[in-house]
KOLVEX-544421 format. One line per field, with one value per residue (C-alpha): x, y, z; residue number from 1. Coordinates in Angstrom, 3 decimals. Example, Ala and Ser with C-alpha at 12.3 -4.5 7.8 and 13.67 -1.06 7.14 Angstrom:
// residues 2
u 12.300 / 13.670;
v -4.500 / -1.060;
w 7.800 / 7.140;
k 1 / 2;
END
This chain:
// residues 308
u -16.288 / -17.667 / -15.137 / -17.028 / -16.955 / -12.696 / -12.994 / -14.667 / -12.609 / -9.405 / -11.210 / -11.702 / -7.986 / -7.001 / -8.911 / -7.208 / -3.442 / -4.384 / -4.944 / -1.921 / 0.904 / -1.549 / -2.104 / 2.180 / 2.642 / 0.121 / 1.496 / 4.665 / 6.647 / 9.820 / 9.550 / 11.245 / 9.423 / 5.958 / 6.460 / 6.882 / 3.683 / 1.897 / 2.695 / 2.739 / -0.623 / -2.367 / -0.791 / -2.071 / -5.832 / -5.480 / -4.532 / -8.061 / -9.879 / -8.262 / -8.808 / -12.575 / -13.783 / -13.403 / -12.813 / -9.586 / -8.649 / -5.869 / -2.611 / -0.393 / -1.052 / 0.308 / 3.323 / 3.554 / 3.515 / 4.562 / 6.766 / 10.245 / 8.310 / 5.857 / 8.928 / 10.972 / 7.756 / 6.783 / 10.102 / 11.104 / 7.083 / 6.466 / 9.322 / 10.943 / 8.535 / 6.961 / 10.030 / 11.343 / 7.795 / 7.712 / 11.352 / 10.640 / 8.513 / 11.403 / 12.571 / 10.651 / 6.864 / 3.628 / 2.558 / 5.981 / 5.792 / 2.043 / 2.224 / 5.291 / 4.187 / 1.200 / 3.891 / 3.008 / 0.817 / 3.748 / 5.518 / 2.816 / 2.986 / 6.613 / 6.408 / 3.617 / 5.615 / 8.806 / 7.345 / 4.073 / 4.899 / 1.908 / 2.100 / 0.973 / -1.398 / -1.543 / -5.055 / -2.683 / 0.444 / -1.798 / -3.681 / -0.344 / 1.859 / -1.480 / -1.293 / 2.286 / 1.728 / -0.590 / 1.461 / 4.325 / 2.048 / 1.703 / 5.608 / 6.712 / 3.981 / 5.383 / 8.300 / 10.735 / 12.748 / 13.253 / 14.052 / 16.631 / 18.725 / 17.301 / 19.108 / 16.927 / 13.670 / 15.506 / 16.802 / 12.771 / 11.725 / 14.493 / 12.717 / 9.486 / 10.275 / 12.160 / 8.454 / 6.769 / 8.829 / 9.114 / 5.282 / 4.068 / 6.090 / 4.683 / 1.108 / 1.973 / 3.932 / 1.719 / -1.582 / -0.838 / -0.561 / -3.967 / -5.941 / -4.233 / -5.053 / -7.495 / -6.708 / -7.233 / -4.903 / -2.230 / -2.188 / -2.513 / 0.881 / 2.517 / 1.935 / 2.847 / 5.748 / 6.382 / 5.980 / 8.597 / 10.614 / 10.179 / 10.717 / 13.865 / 15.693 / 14.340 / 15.617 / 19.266 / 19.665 / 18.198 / 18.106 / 14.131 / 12.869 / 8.739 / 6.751 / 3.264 / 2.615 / 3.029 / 0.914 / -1.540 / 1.629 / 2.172 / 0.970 / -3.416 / -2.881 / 0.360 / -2.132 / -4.963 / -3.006 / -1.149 / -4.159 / -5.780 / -2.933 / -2.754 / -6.067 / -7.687 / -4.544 / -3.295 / -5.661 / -9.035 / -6.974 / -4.308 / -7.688 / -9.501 / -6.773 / -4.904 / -8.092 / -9.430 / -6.162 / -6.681 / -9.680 / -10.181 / -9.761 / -7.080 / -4.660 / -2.497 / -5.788 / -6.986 / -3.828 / -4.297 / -6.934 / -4.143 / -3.648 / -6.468 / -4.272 / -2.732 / -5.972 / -7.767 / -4.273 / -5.071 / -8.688 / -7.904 / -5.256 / -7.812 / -10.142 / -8.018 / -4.835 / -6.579 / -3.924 / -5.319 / -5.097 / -3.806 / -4.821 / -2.211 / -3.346 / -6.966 / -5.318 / -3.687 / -6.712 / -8.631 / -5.757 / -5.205 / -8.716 / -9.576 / -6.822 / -8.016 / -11.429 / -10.582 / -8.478 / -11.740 / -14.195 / -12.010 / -13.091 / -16.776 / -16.011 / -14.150 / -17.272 / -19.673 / -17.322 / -16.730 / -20.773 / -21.346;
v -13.178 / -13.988 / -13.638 / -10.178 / -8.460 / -9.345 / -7.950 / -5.211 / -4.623 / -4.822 / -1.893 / 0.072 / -0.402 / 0.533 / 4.066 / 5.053 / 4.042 / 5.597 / 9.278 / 8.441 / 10.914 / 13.608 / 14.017 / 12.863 / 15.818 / 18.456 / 17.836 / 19.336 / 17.262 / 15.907 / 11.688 / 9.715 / 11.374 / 11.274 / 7.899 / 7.487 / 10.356 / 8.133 / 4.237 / 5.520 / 7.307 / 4.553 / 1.593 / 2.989 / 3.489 / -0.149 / -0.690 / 0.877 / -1.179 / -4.472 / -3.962 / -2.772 / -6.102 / -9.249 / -11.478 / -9.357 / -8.549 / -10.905 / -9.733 / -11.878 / -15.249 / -14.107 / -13.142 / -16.229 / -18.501 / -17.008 / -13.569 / -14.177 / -14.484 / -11.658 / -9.234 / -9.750 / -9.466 / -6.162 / -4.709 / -5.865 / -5.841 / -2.320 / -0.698 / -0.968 / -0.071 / 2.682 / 4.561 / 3.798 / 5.322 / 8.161 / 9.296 / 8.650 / 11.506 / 13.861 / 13.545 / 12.179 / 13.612 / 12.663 / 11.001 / 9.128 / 7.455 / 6.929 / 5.190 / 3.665 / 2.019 / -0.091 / -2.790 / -4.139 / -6.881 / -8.066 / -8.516 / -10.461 / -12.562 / -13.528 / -14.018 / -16.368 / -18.256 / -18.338 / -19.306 / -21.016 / -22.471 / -20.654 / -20.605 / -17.347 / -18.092 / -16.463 / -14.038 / -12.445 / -12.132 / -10.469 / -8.349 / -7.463 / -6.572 / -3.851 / -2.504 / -2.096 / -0.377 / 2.056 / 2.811 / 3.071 / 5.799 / 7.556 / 7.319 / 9.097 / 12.189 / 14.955 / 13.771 / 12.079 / 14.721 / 15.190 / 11.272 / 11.507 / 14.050 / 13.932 / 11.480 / 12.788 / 11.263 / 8.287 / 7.555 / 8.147 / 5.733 / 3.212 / 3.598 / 3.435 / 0.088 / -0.956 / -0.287 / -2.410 / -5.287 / -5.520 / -4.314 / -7.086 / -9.536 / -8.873 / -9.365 / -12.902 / -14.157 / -12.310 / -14.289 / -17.720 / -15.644 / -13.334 / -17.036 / -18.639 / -15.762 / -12.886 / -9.583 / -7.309 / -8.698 / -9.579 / -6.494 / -4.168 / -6.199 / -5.823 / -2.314 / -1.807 / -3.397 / -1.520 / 1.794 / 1.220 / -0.185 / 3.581 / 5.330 / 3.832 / 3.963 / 7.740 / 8.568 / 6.922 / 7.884 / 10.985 / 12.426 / 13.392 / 11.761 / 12.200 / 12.631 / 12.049 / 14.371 / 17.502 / 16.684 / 19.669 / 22.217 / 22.036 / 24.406 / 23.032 / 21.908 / 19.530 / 18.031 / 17.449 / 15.948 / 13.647 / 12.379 / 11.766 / 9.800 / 7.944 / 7.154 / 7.051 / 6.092 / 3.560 / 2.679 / 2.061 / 1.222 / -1.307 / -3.302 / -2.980 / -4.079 / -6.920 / -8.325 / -8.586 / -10.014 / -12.813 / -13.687 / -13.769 / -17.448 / -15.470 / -12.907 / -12.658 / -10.932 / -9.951 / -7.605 / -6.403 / -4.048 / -2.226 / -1.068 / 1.286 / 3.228 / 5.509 / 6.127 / 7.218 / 8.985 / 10.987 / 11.805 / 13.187 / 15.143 / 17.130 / 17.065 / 18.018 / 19.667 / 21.559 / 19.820 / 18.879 / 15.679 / 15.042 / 12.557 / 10.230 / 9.802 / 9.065 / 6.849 / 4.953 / 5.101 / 2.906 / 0.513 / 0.195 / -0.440 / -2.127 / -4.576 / -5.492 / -5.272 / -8.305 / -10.295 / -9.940 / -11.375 / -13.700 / -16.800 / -15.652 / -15.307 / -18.446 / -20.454 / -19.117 / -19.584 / -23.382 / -23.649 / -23.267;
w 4.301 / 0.800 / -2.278 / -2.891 / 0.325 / 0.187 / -3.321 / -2.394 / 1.140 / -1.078 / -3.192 / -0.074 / 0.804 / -2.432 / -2.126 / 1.029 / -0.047 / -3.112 / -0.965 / 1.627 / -0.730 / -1.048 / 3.022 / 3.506 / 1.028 / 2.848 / 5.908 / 5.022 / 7.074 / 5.672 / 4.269 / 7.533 / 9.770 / 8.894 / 8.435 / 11.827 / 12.582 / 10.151 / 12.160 / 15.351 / 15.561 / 13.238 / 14.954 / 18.095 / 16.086 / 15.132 / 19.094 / 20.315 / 17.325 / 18.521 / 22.200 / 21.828 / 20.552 / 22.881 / 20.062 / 19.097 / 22.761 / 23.115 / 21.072 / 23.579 / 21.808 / 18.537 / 19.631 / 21.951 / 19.373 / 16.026 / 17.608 / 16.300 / 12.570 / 13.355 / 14.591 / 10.767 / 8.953 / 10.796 / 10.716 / 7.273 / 5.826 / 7.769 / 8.768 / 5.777 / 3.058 / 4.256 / 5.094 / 1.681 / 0.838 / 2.743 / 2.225 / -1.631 / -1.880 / -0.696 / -4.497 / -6.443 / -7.519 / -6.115 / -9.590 / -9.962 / -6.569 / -6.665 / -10.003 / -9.515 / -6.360 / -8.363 / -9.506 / -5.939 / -7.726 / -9.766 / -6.772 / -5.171 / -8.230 / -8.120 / -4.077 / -4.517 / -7.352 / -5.476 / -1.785 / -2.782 / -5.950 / -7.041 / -11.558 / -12.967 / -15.495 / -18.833 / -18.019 / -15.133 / -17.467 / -19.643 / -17.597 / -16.018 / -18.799 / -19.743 / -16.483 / -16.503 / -19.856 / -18.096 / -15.623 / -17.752 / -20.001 / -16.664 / -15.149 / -18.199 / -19.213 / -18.470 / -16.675 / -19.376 / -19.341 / -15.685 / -15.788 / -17.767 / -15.326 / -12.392 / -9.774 / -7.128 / -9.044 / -9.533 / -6.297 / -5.109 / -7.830 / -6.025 / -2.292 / -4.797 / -5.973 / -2.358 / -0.929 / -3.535 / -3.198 / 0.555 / 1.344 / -1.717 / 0.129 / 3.316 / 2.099 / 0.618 / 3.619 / 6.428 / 4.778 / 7.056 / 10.279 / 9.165 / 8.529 / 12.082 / 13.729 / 12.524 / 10.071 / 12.870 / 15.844 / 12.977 / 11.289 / 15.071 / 16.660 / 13.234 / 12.664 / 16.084 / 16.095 / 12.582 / 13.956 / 17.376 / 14.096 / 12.504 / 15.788 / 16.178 / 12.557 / 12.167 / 15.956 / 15.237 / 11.859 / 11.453 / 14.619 / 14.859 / 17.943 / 16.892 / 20.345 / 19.659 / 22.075 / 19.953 / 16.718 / 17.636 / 18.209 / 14.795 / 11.988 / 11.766 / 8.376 / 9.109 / 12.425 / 10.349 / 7.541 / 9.980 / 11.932 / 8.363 / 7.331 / 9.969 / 11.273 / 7.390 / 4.986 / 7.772 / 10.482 / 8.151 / 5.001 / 6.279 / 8.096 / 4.659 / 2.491 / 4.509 / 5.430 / 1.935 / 0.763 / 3.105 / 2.507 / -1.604 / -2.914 / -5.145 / -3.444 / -6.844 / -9.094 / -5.271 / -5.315 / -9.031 / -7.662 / -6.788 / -10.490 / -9.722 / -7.744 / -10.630 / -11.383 / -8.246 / -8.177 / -11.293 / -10.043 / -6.471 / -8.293 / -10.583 / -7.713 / -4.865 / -6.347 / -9.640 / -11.884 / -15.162 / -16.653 / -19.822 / -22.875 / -22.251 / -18.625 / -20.233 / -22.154 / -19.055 / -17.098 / -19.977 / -20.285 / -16.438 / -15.860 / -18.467 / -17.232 / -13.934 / -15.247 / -17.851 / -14.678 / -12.378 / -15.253 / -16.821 / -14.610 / -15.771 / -19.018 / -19.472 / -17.764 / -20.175 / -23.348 / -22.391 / -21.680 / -25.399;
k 1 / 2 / 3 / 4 / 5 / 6 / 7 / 8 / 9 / 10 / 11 / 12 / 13 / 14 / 15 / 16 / 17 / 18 / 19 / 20 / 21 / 22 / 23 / 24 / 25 / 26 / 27 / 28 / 29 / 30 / 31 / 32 / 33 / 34 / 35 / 36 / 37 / 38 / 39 / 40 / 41 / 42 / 43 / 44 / 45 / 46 / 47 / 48 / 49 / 50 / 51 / 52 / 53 / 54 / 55 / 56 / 57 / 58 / 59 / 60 / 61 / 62 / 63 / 64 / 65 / 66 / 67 / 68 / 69 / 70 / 71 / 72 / 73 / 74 / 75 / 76 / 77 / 78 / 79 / 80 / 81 / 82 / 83 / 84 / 85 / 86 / 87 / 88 / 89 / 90 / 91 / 92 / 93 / 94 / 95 / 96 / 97 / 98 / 99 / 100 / 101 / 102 / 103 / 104 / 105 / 106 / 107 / 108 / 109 / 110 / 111 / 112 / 113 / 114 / 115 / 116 / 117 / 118 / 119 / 120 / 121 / 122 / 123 / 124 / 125 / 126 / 127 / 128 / 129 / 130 / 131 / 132 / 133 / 134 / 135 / 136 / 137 / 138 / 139 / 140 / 141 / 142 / 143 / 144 / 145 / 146 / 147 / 148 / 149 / 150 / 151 / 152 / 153 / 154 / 155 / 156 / 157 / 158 / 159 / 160 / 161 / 162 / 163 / 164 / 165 / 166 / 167 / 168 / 169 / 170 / 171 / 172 / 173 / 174 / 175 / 176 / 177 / 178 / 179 / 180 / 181 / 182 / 183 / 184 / 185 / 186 / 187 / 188 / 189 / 190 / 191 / 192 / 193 / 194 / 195 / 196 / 197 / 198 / 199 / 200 / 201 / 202 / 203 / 204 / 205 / 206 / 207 / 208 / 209 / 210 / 211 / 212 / 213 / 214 / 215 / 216 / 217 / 218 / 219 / 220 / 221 / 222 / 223 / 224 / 225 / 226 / 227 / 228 / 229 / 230 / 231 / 232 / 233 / 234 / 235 / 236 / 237 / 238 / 239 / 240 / 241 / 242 / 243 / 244 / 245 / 246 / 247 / 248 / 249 / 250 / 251 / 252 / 253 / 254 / 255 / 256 / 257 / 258 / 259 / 260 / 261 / 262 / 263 / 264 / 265 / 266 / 267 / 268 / 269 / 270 / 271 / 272 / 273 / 274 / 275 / 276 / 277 / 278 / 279 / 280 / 281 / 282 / 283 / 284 / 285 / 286 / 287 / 288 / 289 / 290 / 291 / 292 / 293 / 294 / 295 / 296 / 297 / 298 / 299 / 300 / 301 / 302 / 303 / 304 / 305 / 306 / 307 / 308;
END
């Protein structure tokens, strides 16, 4: 894969996580448990993707030789995010977690630093601290007040941040395994693996034991929104996005596409939901993108200054 297909892949990812609270939200369906609706049926998409194509057939050898590292990176890179993400948007608002969530990169940053030994160079402190300004612009429009006495929007900004850390973390220390042994059979046995994880914690602790069986006896709307969340915001978007990640030269300003988020956020909200946008979202949208816009060109730019 050539560094602009990954780009682009990590793009595509980046659209479909950017939809997943909208569809978790339709659905209806309280924050634990579609997180387990969500990993179940997309782990078991990602199954029928991996077994249709002979050169991702075998999912035994992976766990032969790396399955005591794949099992904590599933349950503590799948498992534990996503539940922290689902169950986040049982208090906090759709814009708060979705905006919230883009500190991912920052994440990736530090992981890289403290397990690879990887610097971060001044463009990416840069271009991060304008990001973080553009998502702090669009944390607190509208909802200052709410943060100031609402524990139930800060204990979802907690799970918010929980998911960011742990799902970053995963990305960086999944990447060896995804090179060794191929995005899709990596990213199928840890999903899988993620979503038994799910079952599990969401049986024990909250006493919903999700049988796949009866998606379609539930109200059309809270199907449809299920299926789409798992077969589109998991399935497609986890293959897209961990994929791309492994294969840029760069996963730190690979995983700063994920700034775009907030902003594909704000879109599909005025789009989808009617909800209007207001000038200090504009204004975050410019400085977001303008952010990763400057970390993606910077090499080019750089090349062309020193060429004078």
């Amino acid at each position: 894969m050539t560094p602009t297909l990954a780009y682009f892949a990590v793009f595509i990812g980046v659209t479909g996580h950017a939809s997943s609270e909208f569809f978790a939200v339709l659905s209806g369906v309280a924050g634990p448990e579609v997180s387990v609706w969500r990993y179940v049926l997309g782990g078991a998409g990602l199954l029928v993707v991996a077994l249709s194509r002979k050169a991702t057939r075998d999912l035994l050898t992976p766990l032969r030789q790396d399955g005591l590292r794949l099992l904590l990176l599933s349950l503590g890179g799948v498992s534990v995010p996503y539940l922290a993400f689902h169950w986040a948007l049982d208090y906090a608002s759709i814009v708060q977690v979705g905006t919230l969530v883009t500190t991912m990169p920052i994440f990736v940053g530090l992981t890289n630093l403290v397990v690879y030994r990887m610097p971060i160079g001044i463009p990416k402190l840069i271009s991060g601290a304008c990001a973080i300004l553009g998502v702090a612009l669009l944390l607190t429009d509208g909802y200052l007040a709410q943060l100031a006495g609402a524990n139930r929007s800060l204990a979802g900004l907690g799970l918010t941040l929980i998911c960011a850390a742990t799902g970053s973390a995963y990305a960086v220390l999944a990447k060896p395994l995804i090179v060794k042994h191929g995005a899709i059979r990596i990213t199928t046995v840890s999903m899988s693996i993620g979503a038994v994880g799910l079952w599990l914690i969401v049986g024990v602790a909250w006493g919903v034991w999700v049988d796949p069986a009866t998606l379609f006896d539930k109200p059309p709307v809270a199907a449809w929104s299920l299926l789409t969340l798992a077969l589109w915001n998991t399935t497609v978007t986890q293959l897209f996005w961990l994929a791309g990640l492994a294969a840029v030269p760069d996963i730190t300003r690979g995983s700063y596409l994920f700034f775009l988020k907030p902003v594909i956020t704000a879109v599909l909200a005025l789009a989808i939901l009617g909800q209007s946008i207001t000038w200090v979202q504009v204004a975050a949208i410019v400085v977001v993108c303008g952010s990763v816009l400057a970390e993606l060109s910077w090499p080019l730019l750089e090349r062309r200054w020193r060429s004078r």
